[in-house]
ZALOPA-813836 format. One record per residue (C-alpha): residue number from 0; z, y, x. Coordinates in Angstrom, 2 decimals. Layout:
% residues N
pos, c3, c2, c1
NUM, Z, Y, X
...
% end
This chain:
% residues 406
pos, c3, c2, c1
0, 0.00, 0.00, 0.00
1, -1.18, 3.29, 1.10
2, -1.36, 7.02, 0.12
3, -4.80, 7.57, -0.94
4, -6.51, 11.23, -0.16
5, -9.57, 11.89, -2.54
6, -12.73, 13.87, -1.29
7, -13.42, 16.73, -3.14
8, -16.68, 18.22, -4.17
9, -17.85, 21.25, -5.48
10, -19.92, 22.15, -8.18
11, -20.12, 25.88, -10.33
12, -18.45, 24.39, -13.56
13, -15.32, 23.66, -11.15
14, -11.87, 25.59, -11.14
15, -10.46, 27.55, -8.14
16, -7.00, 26.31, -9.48
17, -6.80, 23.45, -11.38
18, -7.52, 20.83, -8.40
19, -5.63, 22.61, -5.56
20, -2.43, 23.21, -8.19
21, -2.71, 19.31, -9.22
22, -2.95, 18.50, -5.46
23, -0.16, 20.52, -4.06
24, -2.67, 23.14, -1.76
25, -3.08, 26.80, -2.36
26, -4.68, 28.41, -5.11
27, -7.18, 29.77, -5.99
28, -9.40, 28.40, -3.32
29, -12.36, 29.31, -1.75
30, -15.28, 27.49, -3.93
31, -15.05, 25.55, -7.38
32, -13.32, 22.33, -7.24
33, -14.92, 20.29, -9.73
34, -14.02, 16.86, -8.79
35, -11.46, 15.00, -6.56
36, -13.11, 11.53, -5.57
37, -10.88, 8.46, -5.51
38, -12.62, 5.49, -4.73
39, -14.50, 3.72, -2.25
40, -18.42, 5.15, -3.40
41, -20.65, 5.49, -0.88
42, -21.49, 9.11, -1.61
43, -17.85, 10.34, -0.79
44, -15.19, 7.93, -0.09
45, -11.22, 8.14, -0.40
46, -9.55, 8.01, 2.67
47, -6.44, 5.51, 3.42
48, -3.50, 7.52, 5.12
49, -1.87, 5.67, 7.69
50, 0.51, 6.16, 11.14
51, -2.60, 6.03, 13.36
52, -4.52, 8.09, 10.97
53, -7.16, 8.43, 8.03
54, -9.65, 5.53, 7.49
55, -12.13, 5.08, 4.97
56, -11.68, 3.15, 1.94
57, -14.98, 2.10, 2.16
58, -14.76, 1.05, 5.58
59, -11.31, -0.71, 4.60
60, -12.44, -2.62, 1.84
61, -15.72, -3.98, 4.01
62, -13.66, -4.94, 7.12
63, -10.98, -7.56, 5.06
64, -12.85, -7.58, 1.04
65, -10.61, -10.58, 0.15
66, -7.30, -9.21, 1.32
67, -8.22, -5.64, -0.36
68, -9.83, -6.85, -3.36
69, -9.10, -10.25, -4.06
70, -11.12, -13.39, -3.54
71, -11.59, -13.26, -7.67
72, -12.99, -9.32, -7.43
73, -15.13, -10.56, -4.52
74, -16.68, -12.78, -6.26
75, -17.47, -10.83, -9.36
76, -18.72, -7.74, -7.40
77, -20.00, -8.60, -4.58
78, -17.12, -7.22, -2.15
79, -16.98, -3.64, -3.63
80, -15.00, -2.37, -5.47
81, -16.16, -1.95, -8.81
82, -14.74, 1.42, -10.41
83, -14.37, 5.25, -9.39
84, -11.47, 7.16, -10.31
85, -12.20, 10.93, -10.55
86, -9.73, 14.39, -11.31
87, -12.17, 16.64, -13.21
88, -11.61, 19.98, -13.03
89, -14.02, 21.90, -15.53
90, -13.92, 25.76, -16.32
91, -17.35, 25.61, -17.67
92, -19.72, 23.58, -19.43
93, -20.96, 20.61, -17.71
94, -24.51, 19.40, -17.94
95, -26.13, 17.72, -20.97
96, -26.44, 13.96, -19.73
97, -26.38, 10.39, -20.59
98, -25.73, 7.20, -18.02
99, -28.46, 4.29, -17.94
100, -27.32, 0.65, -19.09
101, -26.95, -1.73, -16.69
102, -30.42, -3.04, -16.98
103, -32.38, 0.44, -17.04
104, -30.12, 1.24, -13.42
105, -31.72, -1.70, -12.14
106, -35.22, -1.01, -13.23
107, -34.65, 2.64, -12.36
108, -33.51, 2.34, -8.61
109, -36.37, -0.04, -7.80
110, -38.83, 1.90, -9.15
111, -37.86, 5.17, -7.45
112, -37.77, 3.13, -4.26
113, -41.23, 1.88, -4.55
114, -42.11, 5.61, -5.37
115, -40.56, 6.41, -1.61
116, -37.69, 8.96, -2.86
117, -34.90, 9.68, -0.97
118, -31.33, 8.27, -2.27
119, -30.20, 11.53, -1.30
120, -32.97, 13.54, -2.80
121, -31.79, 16.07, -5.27
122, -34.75, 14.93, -7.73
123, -33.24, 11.53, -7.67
124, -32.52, 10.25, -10.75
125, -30.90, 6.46, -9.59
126, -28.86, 6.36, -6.26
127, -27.50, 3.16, -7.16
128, -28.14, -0.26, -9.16
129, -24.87, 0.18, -11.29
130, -24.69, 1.02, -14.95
131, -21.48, 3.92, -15.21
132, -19.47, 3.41, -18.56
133, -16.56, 6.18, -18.25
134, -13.02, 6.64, -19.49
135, -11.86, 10.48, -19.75
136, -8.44, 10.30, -20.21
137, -6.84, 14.39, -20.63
138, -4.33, 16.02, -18.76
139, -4.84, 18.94, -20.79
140, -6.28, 20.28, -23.67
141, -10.17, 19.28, -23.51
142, -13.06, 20.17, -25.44
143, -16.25, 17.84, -24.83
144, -19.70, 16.86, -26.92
145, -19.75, 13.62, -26.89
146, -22.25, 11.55, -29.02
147, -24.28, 12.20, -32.00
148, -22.79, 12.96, -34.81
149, -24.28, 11.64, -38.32
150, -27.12, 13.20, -39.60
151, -25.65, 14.58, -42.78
152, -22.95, 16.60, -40.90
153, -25.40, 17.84, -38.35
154, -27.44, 19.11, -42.18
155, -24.57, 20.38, -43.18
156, -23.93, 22.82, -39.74
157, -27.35, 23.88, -39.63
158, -26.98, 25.19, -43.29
159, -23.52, 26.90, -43.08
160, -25.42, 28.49, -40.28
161, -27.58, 30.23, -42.50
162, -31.16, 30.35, -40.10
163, -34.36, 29.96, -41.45
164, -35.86, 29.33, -38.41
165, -33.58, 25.79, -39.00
166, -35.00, 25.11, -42.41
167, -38.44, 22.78, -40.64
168, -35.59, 21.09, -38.41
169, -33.46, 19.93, -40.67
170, -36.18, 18.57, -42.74
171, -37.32, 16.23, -39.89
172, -33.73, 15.64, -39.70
173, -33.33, 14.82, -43.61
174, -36.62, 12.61, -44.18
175, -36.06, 9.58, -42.00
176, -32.61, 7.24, -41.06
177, -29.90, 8.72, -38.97
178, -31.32, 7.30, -35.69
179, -35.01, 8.08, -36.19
180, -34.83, 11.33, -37.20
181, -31.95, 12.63, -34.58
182, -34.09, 10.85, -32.31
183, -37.27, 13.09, -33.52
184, -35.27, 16.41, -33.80
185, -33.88, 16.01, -30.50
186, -36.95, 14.85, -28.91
187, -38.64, 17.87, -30.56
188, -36.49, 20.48, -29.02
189, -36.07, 19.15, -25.59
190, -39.85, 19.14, -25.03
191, -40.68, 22.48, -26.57
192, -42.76, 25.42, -25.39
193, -40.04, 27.55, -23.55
194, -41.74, 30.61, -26.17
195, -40.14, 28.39, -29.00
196, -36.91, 28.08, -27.67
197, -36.93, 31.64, -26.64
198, -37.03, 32.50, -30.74
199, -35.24, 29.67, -32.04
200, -31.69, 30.41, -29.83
201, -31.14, 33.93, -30.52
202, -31.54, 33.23, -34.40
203, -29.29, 30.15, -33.64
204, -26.87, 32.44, -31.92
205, -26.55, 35.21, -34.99
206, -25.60, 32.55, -37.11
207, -23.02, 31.32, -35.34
208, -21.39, 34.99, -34.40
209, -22.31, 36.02, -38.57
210, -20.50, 32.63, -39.56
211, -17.39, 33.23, -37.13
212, -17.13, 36.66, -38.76
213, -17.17, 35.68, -42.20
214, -14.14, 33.77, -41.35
215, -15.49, 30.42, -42.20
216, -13.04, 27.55, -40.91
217, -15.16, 24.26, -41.29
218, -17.54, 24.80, -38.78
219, -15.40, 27.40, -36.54
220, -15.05, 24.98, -33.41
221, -18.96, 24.22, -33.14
222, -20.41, 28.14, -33.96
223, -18.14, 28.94, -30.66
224, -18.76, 25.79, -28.57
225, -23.05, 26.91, -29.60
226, -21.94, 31.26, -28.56
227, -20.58, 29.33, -25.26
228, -23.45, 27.69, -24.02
229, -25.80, 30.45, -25.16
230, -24.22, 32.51, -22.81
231, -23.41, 30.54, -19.99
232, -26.83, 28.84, -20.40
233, -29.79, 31.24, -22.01
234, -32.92, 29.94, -22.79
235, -31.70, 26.32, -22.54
236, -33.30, 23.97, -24.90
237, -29.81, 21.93, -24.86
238, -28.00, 24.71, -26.49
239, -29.90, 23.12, -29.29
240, -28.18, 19.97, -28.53
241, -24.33, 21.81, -29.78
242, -26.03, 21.21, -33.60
243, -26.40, 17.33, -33.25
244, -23.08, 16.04, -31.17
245, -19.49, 15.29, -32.33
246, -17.21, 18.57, -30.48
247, -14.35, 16.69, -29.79
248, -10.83, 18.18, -28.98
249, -8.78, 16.01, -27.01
250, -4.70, 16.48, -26.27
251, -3.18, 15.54, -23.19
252, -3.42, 11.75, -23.16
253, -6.09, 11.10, -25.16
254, -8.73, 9.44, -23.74
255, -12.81, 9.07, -25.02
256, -14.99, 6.33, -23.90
257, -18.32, 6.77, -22.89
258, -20.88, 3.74, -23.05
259, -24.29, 3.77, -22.28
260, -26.73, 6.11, -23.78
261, -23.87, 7.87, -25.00
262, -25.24, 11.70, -24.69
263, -23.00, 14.21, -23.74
264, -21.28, 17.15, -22.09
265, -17.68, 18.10, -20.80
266, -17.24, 21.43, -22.18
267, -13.48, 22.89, -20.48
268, -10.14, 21.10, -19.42
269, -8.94, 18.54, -16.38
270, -8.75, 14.92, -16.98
271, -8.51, 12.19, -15.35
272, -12.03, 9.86, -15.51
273, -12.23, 6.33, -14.17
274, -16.20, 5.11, -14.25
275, -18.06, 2.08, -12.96
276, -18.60, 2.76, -9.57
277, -21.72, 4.77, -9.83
278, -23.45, 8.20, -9.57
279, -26.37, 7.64, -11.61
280, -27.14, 10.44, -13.97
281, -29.80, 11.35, -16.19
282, -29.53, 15.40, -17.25
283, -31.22, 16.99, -20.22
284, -30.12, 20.94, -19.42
285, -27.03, 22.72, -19.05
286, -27.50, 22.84, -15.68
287, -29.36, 23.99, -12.35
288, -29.36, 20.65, -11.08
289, -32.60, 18.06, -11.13
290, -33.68, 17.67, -15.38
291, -35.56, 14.54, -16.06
292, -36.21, 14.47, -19.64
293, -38.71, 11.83, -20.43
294, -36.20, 9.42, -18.41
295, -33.40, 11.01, -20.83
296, -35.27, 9.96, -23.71
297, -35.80, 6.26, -22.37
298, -32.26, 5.66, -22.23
299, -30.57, 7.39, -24.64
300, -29.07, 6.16, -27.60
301, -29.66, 8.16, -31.04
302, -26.99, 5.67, -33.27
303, -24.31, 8.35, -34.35
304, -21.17, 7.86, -32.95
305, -18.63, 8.20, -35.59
306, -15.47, 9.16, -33.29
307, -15.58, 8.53, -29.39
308, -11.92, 8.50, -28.68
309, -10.04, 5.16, -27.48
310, -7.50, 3.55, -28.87
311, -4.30, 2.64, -27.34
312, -1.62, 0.04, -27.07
313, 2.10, 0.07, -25.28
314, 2.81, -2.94, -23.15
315, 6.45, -2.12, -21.86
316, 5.81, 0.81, -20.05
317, 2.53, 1.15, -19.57
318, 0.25, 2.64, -22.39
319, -3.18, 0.98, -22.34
320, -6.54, 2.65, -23.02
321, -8.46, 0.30, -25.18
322, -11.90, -0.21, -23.27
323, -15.20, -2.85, -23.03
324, -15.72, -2.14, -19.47
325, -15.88, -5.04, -16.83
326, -15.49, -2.75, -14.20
327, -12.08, -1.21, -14.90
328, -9.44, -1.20, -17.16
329, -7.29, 2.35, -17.26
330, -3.76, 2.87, -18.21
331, -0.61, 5.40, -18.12
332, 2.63, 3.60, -16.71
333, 5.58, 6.11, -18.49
334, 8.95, 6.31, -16.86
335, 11.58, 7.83, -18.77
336, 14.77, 7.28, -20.98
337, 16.49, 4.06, -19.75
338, 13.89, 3.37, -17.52
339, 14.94, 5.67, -15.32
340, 17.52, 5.83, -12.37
341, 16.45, 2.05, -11.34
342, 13.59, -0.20, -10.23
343, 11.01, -1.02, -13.02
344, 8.52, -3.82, -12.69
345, 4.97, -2.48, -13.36
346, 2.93, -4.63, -15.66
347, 1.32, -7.39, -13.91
348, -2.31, -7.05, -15.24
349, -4.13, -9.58, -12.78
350, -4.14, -9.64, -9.40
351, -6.84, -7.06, -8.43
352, -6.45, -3.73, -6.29
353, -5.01, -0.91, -7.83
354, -5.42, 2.84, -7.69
355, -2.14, 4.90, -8.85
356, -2.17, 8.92, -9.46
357, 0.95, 10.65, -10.51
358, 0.20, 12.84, -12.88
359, 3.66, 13.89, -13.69
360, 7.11, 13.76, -12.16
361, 8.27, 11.66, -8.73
362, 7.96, 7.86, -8.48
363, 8.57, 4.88, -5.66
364, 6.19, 2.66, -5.30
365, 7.96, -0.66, -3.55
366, 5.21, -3.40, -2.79
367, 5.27, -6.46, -0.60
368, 4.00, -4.40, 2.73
369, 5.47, -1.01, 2.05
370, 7.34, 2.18, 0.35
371, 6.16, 5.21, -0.51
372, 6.99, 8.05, -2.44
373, 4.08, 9.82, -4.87
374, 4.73, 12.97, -6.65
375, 2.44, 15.15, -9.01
376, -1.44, 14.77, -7.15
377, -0.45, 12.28, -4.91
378, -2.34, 8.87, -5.21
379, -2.16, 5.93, -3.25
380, -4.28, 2.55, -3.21
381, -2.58, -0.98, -3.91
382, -4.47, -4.07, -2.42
383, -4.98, -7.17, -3.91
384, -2.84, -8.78, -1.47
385, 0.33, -5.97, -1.69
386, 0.93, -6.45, -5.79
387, 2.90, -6.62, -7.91
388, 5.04, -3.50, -7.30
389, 8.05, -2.12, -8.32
390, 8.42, 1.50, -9.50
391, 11.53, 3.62, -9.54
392, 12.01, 7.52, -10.77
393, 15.09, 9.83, -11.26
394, 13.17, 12.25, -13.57
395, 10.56, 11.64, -16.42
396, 6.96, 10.40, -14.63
397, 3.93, 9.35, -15.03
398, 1.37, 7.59, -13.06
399, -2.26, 7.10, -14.37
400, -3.57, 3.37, -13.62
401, -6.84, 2.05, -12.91
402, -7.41, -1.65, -11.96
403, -10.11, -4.03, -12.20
404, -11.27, -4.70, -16.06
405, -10.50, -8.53, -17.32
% end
């Protein structure tokens, strides 16, 4: 068991204080921190803290797999370690983007190589073979799109809104099933004429500002997330997309789950994510970065999503998130009341590696090699062969799990 340091990267939609106050470092700092990196991806791996110094997770994990991981995780994954644990950081919209299935990562990674482009090329839509269901689990309020929402509700926006210019949409909307015809209104505004979208927005726009004013309530959340975007984003098509996904308000703890083809966009908050261990992306706007569409379109999946949040369950002490994922399973393990003041045996979920991040409070971690102490922003990595462990805290904490899924 070791103290685990995350690499951080920086991208606009990042905070200059959320990161470096969860971390412990001064604030506000010098660029956006938009995500701390705890894992062993190739991109930017974790670093293991020990007496003789910092080495690489990555490099860790390859030089003894079945001590680190398990012979059982070997064997699954290949030696690697399947999932990415991530502290998100967002004080502004995120881009508009889905994740391939596992299949379409495949496809998509051997084709680009056969096309000759760069891993590391910024128009690259596949750096890996992986498929990246994600967990988003908050640590404080968060606001996210995530999903389409049925078709009648989407109607039923557009109309409070009061825009003609709507009035063709939401008949392409209206005249075909839920799937087909978010797929076709979707479709239709991602690929239009920029001199289209360049009318339609600003009449979207005045109905949502003319709708706040009257004092409306039903709608409230959406007409501001749409003002949002048209201002941090003009003249971007997926402003649009604000009319066809679930907003979704999230308290600290809750958690949404996003599979495959799941479309969406992390609007403002920090929460903790723990993903397949992946970096493959496909963006539809929202963003400067590289904007595939037509390889948007392939994958996406138009079924509305009727509510994207996870459920839970309390084993003991440890609240589980309710996910499909292979890759990882996620959890909170709560210390407090009369579990506090003396050692508490963590849940033994199987006998994978473990990442740990206290997100709250002071705990000891006791494991077969080691002890350590973790407070608020602290992580540290658990190897297969180190479990179980023991946990002890003197005030209410909380560390954020993330294992290998069953």
């Amino acid at each position: 068991m070791q103290l685990l340091s995350g690499a951080i990267r920086t991208y606009a939609w990042g905070s200059r204080t959320a990161i470096a106050e969860f971390t412990g470092r001064p604030a506000p700092t010098a660029h956006p921190e938009a995500e701390l990196w705890l894992g062993a991806h190739p991109g930017d791996p974790a670093r293991l803290e020990g007496p003789d110094g910092a080495v690489s997770l990555l490099d860790a994990i390859a030089a003894d797999p079945d001590g680190e991981l398990g012979p059982a995780v070997c064997r699954r994954f290949g030696g690697t370690l399947p999932f990415l644990v991530k502290v998100l950081a967002a004080d502004e919209p995120l881009s508009l983007q889905a994740h391939p299935s596992a299949e379409q990562a495949v496809e998509g990674y051997e084709r680009e190589d056969r096309a000759g482009v760069p891993v590391n090329s910024p128009v690259r839509n596949y750096r890996d073979r992986s498929h990246k269901p994600e967990l988003l689990v908050a640590l404080t309020e968060f606001q996210a799109l995530a999903g389409f929402r049925a078709a009648a509700r989407s109607v039923a926006l557009m109309r409070a809104l009061e825009v003609a210019a709507l009035d063709p949409y939401i008949a392409l909307l209206t005249d075909q099933s839920d799937a087909a015809g978010l797929r076709a209104l979707f479709t239709t505004w991602i690929t239009a004429p920029q001199p289209d979208i360049d009318a339609l927005i600003p009449a979207v726009l005045e109905g949502a500002i003319a709708y706040i004013r009257s004092g409306a309530k039903e709608f409230a959340d959406e007409a501001r997330t749409i003002l949002e975007l048209g201002e941090h984003y003009p003249g971007d098509a997926g402003v649009l997309a604000a009319l066809l996904l679930n907003r979704v308000g999230l308290t600290p703890g809750e958690g949404i789950f996003l599979a495959a083809g799941n479309l969406h966009s992390y609007l403002h908050g920090v929460g903790m994510e723990v993903m397949a261990n992946s970096d493959n992306v496909l963006r539809g706007g929202l963003t400067p970065k590289h904007v595939d569409v037509p390889e948007l379109l392939r994958v996406l999946d138009f079924t509305p999503v009727t509510d994207a949040r996870v459920s839970t369950h309390r084993d003991g002490i440890e609240l589980v998130y309710d996910t499909p994922a292979a890759e990882f399973a996620a959890s909170v393990l709560i210390l407090d009341g009369d579990n506090l003041g003396h050692e508490v045996d963590a849940p033994a979920r199987h006998d994978g590696p473990q990442i740990l991040v206290c997100t709250e409070g002071s705990v000891i971690l006791r494991a077969k090699s080691d002890e350590i102490r973790v407070e608020r922003g602290d992580a540290a990595w658990v190897a297969a062969d180190d479990g179980p462990i023991r946990l002890e805290a003197s005030t209410p904490s909380r560390l954020f799990r993330a294992t290998v899924g069953l």
